[in-house]
C-alpha positions as CSV (number, residue, x, y, z in Angstrom):
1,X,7.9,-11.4,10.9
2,X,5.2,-14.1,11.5
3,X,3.4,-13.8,8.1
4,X,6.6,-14.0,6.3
5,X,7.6,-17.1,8.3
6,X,3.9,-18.3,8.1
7,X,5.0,-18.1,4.1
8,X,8.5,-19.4,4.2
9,X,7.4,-22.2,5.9
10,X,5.2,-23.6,2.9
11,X,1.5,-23.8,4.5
12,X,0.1,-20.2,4.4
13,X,0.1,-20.0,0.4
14,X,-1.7,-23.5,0.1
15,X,-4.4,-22.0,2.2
16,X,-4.9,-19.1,-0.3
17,X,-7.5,-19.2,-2.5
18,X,-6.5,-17.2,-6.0
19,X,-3.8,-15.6,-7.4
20,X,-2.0,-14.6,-4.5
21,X,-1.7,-18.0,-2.8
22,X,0.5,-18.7,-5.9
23,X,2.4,-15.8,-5.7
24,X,3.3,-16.8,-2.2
25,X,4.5,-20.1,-3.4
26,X,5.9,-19.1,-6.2
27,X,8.0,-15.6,-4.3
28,X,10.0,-17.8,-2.3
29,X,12.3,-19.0,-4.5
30,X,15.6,-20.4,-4.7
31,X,17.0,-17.7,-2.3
32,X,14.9,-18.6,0.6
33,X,14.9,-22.3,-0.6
34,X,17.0,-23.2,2.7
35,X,15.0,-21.1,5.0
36,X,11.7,-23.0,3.8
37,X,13.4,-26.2,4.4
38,X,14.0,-25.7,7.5
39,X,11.1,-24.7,8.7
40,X,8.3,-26.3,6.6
41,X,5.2,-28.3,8.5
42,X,6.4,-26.0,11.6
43,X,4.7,-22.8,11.0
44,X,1.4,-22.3,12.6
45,X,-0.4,-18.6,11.8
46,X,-3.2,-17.0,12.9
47,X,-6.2,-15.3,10.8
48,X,-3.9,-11.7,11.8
49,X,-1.3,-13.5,10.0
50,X,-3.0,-14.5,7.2
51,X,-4.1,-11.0,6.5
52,X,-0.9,-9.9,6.7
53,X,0.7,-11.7,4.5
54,X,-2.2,-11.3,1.8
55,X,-1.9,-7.1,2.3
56,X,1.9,-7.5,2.2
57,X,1.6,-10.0,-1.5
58,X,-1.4,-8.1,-3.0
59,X,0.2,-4.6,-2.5
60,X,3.5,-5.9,-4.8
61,X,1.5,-7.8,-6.9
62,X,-0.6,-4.9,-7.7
63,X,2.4,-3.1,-7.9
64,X,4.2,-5.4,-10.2
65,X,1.2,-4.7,-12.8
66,X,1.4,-0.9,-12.3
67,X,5.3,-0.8,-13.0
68,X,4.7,-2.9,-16.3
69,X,1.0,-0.6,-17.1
70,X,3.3,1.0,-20.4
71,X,3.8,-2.7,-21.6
72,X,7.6,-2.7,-20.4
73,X,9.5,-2.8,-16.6
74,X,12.5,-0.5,-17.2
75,X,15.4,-0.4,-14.7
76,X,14.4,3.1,-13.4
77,X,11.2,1.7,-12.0
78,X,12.7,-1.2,-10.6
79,X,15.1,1.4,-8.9
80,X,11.7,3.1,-7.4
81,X,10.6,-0.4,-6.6
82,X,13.7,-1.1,-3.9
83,X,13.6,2.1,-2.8
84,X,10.4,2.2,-1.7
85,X,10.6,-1.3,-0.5
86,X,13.6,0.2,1.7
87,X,13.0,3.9,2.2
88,X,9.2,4.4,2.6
89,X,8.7,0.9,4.0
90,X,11.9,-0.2,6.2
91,X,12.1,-3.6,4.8
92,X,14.8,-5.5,6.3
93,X,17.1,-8.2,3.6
94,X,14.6,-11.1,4.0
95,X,11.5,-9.3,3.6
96,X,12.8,-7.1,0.8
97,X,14.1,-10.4,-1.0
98,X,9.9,-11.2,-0.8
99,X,8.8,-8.0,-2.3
100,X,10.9,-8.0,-5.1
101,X,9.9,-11.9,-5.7
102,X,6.0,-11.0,-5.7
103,X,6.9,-7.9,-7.8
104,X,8.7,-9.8,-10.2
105,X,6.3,-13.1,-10.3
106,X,3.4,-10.8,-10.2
107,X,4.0,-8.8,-13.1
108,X,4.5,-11.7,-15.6
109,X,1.4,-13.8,-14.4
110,X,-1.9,-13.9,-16.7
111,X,-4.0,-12.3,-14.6
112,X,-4.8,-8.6,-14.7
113,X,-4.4,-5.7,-12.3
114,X,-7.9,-6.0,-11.9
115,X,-7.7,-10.0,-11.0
116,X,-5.4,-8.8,-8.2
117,X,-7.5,-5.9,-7.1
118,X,-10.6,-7.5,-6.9
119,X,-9.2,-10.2,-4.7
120,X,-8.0,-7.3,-2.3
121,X,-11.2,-6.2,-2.0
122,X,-12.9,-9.4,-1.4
123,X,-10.6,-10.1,1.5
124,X,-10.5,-6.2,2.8
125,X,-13.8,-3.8,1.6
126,X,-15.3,-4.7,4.7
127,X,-12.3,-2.0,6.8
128,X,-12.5,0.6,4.0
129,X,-9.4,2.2,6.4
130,X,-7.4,-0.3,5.1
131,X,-8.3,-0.1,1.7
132,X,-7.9,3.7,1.6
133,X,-4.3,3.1,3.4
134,X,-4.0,0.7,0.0
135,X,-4.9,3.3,-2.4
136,X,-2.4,5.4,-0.5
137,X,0.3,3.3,-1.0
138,X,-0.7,2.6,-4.9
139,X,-0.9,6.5,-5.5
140,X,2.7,6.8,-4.2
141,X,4.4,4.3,-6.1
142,X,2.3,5.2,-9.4
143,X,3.6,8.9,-8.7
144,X,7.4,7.4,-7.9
145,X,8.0,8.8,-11.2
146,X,6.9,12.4,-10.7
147,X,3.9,11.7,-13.2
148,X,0.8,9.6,-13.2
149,X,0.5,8.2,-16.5
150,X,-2.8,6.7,-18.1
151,X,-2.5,3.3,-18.1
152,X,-1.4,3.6,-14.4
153,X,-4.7,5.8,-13.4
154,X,-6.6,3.1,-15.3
155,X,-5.5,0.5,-13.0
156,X,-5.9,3.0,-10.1
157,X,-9.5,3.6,-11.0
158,X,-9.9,-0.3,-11.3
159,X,-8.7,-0.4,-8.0
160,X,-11.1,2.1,-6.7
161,X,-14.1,0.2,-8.1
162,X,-12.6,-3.1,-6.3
163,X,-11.9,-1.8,-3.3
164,X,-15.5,0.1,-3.2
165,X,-13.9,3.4,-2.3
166,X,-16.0,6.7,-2.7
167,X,-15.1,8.6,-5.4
168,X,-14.4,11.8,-3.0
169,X,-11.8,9.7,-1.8
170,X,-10.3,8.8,-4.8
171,X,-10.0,12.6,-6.0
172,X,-8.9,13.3,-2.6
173,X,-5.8,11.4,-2.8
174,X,-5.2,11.9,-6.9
175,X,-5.5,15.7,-5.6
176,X,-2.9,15.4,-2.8
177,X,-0.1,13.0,-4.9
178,X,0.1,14.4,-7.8
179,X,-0.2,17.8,-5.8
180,X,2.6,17.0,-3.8
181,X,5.2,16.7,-6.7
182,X,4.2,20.6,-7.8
183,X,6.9,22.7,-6.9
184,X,5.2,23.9,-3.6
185,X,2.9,22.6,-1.9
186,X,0.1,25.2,-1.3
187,X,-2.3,26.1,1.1
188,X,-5.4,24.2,-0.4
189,X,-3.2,20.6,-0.7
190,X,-3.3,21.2,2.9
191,X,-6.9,21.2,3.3
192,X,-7.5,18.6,0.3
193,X,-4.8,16.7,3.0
194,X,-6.9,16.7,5.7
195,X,-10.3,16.4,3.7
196,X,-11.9,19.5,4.3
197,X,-12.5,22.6,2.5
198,X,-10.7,26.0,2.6
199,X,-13.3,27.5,4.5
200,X,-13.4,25.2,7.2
201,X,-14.0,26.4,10.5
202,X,-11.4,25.8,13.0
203,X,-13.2,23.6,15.3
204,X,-14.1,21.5,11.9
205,X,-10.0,21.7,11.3
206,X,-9.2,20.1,14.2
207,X,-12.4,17.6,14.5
208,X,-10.6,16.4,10.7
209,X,-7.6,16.4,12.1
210,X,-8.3,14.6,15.2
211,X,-10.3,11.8,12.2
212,X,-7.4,11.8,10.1
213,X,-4.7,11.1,13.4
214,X,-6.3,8.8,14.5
215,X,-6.8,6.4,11.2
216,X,-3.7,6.6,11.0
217,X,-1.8,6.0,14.3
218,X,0.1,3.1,14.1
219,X,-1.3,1.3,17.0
220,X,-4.5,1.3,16.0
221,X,-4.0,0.2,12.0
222,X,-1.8,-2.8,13.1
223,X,-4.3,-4.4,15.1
224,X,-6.4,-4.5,11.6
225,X,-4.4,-6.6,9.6
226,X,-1.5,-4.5,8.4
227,X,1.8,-5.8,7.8
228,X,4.5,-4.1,10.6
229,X,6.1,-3.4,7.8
230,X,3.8,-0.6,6.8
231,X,4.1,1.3,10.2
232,X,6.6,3.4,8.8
233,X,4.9,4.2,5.9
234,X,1.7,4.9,8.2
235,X,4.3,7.3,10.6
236,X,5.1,8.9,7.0
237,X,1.2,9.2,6.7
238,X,0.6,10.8,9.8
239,X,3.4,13.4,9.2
240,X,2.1,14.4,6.3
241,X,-1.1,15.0,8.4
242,X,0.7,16.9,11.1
243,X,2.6,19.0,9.0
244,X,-0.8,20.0,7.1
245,X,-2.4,21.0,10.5
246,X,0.1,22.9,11.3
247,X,0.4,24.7,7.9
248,X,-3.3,24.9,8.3
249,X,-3.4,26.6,12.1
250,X,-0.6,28.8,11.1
251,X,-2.3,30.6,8.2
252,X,-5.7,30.9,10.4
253,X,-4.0,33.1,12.7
């Protein structure tokens, strides 16, 4: 939890340029008021640090824009907001308390979805990995609902601009998330998972495969800036990709 204490402490959101180094100050709130005390002027962080805490705060900000993209929050998506937060990410109390802060300050702020996305990408288009694993997470919480309205694929499009993502990406994940809330999950979602046609070979299967592992094993993501907190939504990632190989390797024979 260094980021978080990097933030709790009171220096790391003074050395933010933008929006988000207000959201830090501002997510802290009364709630962790005595836990900033305490530690203020005592926090050092490290650029790693840094980049965690901004993935962490720009992936609730962002999210705070998309729950409100119909003009209103209602308490449903709130509800999909905490579970996520809990389920799909693990977030222990503290951490959790942050999210919901950044979600909640994020949303009301004057600045667009785009203000927030474009700051993202200025900080991460360099590691498009990372910005993919973004979209990933965006696509989720935009589909929390079972549907992917306009405004939301709007903002998600923004995003993809911001984050200079290839378009064959984009469609690769809209494919695969609002596939994935069909009734079954066929055969081709399982290719579109791995990003590779149906006629792949099987030496091209398992080259994918091998790609697709391997940007997302845990140990190698965390070492680029993402929050720990995201592991478990990178194992989730990575069992998605196993269970399409397999689906994949079983059909082929």
């Amino acid at each position: 939890m260094g980021w978080l204490s990097g933030v709790i402490g009171g220096g790391l959101g003074a050395m933010i340029a933008g929006p988000f180094g207000a959201i830090m100050g501002a997510a802290i709130g009364s709630s962790m008021g005595s836990s900033r005390n305490s530690t203020a002027g005592r926090i050092g962080t490290n650029q790693s640090q840094q980049r965690q805490a901004i993935f962490f705060t720009a992936a609730f900000s962002m999210v705070g824009k998309l729950a409100k993209a119909d003009g209103r929050v209602c308490p449903d998506e709130i509800a999909a907001i905490e579970k996520i937060a809990k389920e799909a990410l693990g977030l222990d109390n503290q951490t959790r308390a942050y999210a919901i802060n950044v979600f909640t300050e994020a949303k009301d702020r004057p600045e667009s979805f785009s203000d927030y996305a474009r700051q993202f990408g200025d900080v991460f288009r360099q590691d498009q990995q990372l910005c993919q694993f973004m979209m990933t997470f965006l696509f989720q919480v935009a589909m929390a609902d079972g549907e992917l309205h306009p405004q939301e694929e709007n903002m998600l499009l923004e995003a993809k601009s911001a984050f200079s993502l290839h378009e064959s990406v984009y469609q690769s994940l809209r494919s695969r998330y609002v596939g994935l809330h069909s009734s079954s999950v066929s055969l081709s979602k399982h290719y579109e998972n791995l990003g590779i046609s149906n006629n792949a070979t099987a030496p091209e299967i398992k080259k994918a495969y091998r790609q697709k592992a391997t940007e997302f094993h845990p140990d190698k993501i965390e070492g680029k800036g993402l929050p720990p907190e995201f592991i478990k939504f990178a194992n989730d990632r990575l069992a998605e990709i196993n269970e399409s190989y397999d689906a994949i390797m079983a059909a082929q024979k």
